[in-house]
C-alpha positions in Angstrom: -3.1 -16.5 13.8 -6.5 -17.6 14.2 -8.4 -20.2 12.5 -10.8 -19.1 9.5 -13.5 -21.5 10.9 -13.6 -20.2 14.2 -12.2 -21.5 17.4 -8.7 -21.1 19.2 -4.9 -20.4 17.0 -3.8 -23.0 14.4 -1.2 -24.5 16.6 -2.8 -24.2 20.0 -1.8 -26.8 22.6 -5.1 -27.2 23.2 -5.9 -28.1 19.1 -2.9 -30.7 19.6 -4.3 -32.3 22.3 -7.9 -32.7 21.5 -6.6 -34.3 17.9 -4.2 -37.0 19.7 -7.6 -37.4 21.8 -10.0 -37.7 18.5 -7.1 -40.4 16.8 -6.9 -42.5 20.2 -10.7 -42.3 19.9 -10.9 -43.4 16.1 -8.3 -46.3 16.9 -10.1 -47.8 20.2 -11.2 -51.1 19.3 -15.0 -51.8 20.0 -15.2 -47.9 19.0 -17.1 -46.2 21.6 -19.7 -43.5 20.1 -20.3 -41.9 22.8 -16.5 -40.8 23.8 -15.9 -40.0 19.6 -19.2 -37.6 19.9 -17.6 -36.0 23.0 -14.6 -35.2 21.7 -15.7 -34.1 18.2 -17.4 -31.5 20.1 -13.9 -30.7 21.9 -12.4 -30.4 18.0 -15.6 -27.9 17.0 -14.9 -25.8 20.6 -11.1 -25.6 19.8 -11.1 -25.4 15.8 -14.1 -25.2 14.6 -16.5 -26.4 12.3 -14.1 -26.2 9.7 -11.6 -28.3 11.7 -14.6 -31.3 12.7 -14.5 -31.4 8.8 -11.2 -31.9 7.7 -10.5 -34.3 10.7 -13.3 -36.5 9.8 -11.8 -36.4 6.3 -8.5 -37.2 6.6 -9.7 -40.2 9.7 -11.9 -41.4 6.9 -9.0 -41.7 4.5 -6.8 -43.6 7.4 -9.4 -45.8 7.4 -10.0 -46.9 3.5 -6.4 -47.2 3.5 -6.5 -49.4 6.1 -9.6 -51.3 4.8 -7.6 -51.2 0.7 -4.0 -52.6 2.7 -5.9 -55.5 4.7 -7.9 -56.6 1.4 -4.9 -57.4 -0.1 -4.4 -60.2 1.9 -0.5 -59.5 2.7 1.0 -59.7 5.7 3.3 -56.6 6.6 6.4 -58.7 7.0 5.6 -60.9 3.8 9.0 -61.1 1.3 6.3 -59.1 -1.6 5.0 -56.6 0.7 8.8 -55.8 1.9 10.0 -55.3 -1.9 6.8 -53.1 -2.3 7.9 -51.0 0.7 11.1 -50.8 -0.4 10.5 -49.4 -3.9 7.6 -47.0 -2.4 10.4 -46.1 0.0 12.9 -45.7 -2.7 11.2 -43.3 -5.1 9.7 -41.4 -2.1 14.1 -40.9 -0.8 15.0 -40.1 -4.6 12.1 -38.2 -6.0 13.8 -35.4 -6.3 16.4 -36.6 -8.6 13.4 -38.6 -10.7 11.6 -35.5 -11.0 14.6 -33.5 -12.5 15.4 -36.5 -14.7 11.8 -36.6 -15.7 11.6 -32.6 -16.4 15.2 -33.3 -18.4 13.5 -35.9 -20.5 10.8 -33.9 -21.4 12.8 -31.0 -22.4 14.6 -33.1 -24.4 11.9 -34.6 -26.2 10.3 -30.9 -26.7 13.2 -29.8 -28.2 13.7 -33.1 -30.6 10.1 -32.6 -31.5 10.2 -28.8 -32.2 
């Protein structure tokens, strides 16, 4: 399968690579522009444009995340920030059940309503 955008197939090695490059790139700390320009130009050559897009959308996204989580001013191992965790962590496990309770409830209150 090749990519609509141009470049090499979906799941090439060589797209795999050059994305573990671009993140290791992104997470260097001073970044270096020079070495993210090189390899966004490896992403283009393997992917395509298409690909140099989404990449720098979803680093982008990584990165407010990061920037939203550190302005909250808790620590990762804080006692709040593990209950927060926990519960994302718990409706992410059970979300399936929740979602069929949730579809049951509103059956329910269609029906009651009708």
């Amino acid at each position: 399968m090749v990519a609509a955008s141009g470049g090499g197939h979906l799941h090439s090695p060589d797209r795999e690579i050059v994305l573990v490059e671009l993140s290791t790139a992104m997470a260097a700390r001073p970044l270096d522009l020079k070495v993210l320009k090189s390899v966004m130009k490896k992403v283009e050559d393997v992917g395509g444009l298409g690909l140099s897009i989404e990449m720098a959308g979803v680093l982008g996204a990584f990165e407010a995340v990061t920037k939203l989580a550190d302005s909250t001013g808790l620590k990762a191992d804080s006692p709040r920030m593990l209950v927060i965790m926990r519960g994302v962590m718990t409706l992410m496990k059970n979300k399936t059940a929740i979602s069929i309770g949730l579809i049951g409830v509103s059956i329910a209150a269609a029906i009651r309503y009708i």
